[in-house]
C-alpha positions in Angstrom: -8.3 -4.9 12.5 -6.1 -2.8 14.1 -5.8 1.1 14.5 -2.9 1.3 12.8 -4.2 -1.0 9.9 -7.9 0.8 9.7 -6.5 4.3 9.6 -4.0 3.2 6.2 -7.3 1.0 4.6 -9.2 4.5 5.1 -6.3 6.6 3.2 -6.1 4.3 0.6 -9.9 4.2 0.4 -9.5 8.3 -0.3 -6.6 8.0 -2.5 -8.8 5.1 -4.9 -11.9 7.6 -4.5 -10.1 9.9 -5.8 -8.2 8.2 -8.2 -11.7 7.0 -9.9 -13.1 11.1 -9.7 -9.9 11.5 -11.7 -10.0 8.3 -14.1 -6.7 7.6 -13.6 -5.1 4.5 -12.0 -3.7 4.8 -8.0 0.1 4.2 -8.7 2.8 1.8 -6.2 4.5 4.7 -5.1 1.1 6.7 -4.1 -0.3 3.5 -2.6 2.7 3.1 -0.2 2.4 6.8 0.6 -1.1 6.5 1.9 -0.3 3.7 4.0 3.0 4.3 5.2 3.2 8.0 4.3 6.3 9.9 2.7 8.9 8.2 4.6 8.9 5.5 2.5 12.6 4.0 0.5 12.9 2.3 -2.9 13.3 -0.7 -1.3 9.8 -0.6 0.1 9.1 0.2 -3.7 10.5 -2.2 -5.3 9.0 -5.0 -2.4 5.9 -4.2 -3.1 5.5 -3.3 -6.9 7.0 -7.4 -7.1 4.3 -8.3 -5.0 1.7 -6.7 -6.5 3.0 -8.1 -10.0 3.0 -11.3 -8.8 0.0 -11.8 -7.4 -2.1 -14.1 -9.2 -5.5 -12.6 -7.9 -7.0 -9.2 -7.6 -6.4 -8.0 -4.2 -9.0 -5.5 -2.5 -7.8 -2.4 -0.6 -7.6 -4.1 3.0 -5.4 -6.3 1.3 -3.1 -3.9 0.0 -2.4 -2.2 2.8 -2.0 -4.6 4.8 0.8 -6.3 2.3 2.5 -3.2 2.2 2.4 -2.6 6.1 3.3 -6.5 6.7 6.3 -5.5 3.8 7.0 -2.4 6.2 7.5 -4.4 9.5 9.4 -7.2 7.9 11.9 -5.1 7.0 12.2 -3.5 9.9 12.2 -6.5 11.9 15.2 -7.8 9.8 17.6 -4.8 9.4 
């Protein structure tokens, strides 16, 4: 994986560690923060709350953020 990808697996890592300390579920817009950080648009939202809706399968954390970061360079790659 790459550096880029490692160090947003890692922060989402913390943010389900802590999430499970707390007993409370990670939510979409705190998952897109600790990969992409604050930056982020509702657009970006919206992309990824339908894509983790309609996902079939439980997804693990490297897959997450690596759908959200894949979601992120799409759309930058397009606009």
């Amino acid at each position: 994986m790459s550096s880029r990808i490692d160090k947003a697996v890692s922060r989402l890592k913390r943010l389900a560690a802590k999430s499970s300390d707390e007993d409370s579920r990670m939510s979409v817009n705190s998952m897109i923060e600790a990969v992409v950080g604050p930056g982020y648009d509702q657009e970006l939202e919206a992309l990824v709350s339908m894509a983790l809706s309609s996902s079939s399968e439980a997804m693990d954390l490297d897959q997450i953020a690596i759908g959200i970061l894949s979601l992120d360079d799409w759309r930058v790659e397009n606009s």
